[in-house]
Kinemage of the C-alpha trace (Angstrom):
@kinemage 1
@onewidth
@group {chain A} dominant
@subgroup {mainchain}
@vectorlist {calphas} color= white
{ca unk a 1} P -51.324 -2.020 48.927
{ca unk a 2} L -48.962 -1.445 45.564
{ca unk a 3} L -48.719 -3.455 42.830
{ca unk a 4} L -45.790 -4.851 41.496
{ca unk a 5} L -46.473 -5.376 37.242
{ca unk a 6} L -44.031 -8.181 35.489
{ca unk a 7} L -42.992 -6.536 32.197
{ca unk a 8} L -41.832 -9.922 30.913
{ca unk a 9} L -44.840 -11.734 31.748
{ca unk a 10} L -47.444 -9.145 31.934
{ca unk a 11} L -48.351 -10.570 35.476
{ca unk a 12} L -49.475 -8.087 38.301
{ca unk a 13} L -49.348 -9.154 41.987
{ca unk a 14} L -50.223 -7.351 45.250
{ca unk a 15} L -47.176 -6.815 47.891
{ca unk a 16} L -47.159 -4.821 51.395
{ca unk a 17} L -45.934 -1.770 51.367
{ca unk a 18} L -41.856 -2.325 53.276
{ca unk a 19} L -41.252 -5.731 52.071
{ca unk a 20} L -38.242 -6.347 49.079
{ca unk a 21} L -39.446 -6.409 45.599
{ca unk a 22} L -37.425 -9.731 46.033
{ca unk a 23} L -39.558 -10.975 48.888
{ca unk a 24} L -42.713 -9.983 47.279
{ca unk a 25} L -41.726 -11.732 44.264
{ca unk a 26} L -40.487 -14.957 45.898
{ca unk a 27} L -44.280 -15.179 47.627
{ca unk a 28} L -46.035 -14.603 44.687
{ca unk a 29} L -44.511 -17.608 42.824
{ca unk a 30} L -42.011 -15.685 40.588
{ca unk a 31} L -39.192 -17.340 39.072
{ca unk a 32} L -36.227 -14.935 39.163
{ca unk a 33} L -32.604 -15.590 39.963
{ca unk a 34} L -30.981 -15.016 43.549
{ca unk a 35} L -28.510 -16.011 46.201
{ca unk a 36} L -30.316 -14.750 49.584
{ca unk a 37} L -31.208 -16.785 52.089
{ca unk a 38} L -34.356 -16.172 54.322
{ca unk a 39} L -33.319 -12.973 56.684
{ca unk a 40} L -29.771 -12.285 54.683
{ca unk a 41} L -28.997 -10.496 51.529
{ca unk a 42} L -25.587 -12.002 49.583
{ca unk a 43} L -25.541 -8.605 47.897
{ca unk a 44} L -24.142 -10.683 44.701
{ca unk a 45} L -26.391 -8.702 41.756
{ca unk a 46} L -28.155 -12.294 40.552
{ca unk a 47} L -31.237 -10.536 41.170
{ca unk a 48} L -30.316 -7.380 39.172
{ca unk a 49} L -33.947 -5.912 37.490
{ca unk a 50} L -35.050 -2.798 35.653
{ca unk a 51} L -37.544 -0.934 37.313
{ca unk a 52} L -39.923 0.783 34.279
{ca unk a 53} L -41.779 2.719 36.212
{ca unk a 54} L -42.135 3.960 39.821
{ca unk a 55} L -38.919 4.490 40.997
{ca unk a 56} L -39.533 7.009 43.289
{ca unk a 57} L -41.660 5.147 45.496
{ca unk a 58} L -39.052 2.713 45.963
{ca unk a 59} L -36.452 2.913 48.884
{ca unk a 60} L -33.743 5.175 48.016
{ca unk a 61} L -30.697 3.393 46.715
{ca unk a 62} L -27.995 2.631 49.129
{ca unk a 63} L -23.987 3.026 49.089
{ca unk a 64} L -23.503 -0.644 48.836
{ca unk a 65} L -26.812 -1.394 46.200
{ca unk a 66} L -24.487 1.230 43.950
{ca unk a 67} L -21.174 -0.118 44.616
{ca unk a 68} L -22.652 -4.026 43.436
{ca unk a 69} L -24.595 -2.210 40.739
{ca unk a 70} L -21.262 -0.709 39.515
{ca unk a 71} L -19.867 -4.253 39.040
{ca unk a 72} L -22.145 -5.655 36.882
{ca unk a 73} L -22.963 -5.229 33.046
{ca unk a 74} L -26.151 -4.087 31.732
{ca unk a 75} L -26.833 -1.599 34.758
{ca unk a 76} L -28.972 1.686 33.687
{ca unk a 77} L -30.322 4.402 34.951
{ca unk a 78} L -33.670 2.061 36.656
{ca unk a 79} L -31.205 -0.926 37.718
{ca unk a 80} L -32.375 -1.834 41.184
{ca unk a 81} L -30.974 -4.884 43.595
{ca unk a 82} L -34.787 -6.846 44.297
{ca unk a 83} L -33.287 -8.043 47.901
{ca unk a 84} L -32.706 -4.452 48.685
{ca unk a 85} L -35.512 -2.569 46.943
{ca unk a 86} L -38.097 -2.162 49.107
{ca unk a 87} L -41.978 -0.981 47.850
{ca unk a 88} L -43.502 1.948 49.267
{ca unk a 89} L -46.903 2.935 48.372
{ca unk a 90} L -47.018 3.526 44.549
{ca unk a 91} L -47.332 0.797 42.362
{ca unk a 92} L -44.217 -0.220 39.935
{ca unk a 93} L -43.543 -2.136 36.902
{ca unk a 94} L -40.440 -4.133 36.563
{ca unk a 95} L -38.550 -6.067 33.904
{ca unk a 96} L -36.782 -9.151 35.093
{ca unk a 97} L -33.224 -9.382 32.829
{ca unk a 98} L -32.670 -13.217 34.385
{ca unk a 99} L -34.900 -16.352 35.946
């Protein structure tokens, strides 16, 4: 089971492997900003983060994930969506940029 590591907080929590980094997150008691509902994804960039580390073990970005990403300010090289970044099997460190 990876491990998802709060940069801002220093917090690590446990998450299945396939569920969002949003999702995992959300169920662990995290306070970081988004629009989704249960089930859909507003694809609006609220819950823009910087992955540190373990990027490859994340789903691989998707054609609209870039196109929001492109819109927004701030976005580098380990910018990820959290509603549509899902966790595979290697544990990753994140650092939320709003809450």
């Amino acid at each position: 089971m990876p491990t998802i590591t709060v940069k801002n907080t220093g917090k690590t929590l446990e998450a299945a492997e396939g569920t969002s980094i949003l999702q995992a997150l959300l169920a662990a008691g995290e306070n970081i900003a988004h629009k989704c509902e249960e089930g859909k994804t507003e694809l609006c960039g609220a819950c823009h983060l910087f992955v540190v580390e373990g990027r490859k073990s994340l789903s691989k970005i998707q054609r609209s994930e870039n196109e929001m990403l492109d819109t927004l300010v701030g976005v580098g090289s380990g910018s990820r969506l959290a509603c549509l970044a899902i966790l595979g099997t290697e544990n990753i460190t994140i650092e939320l940029l709003s809450a």
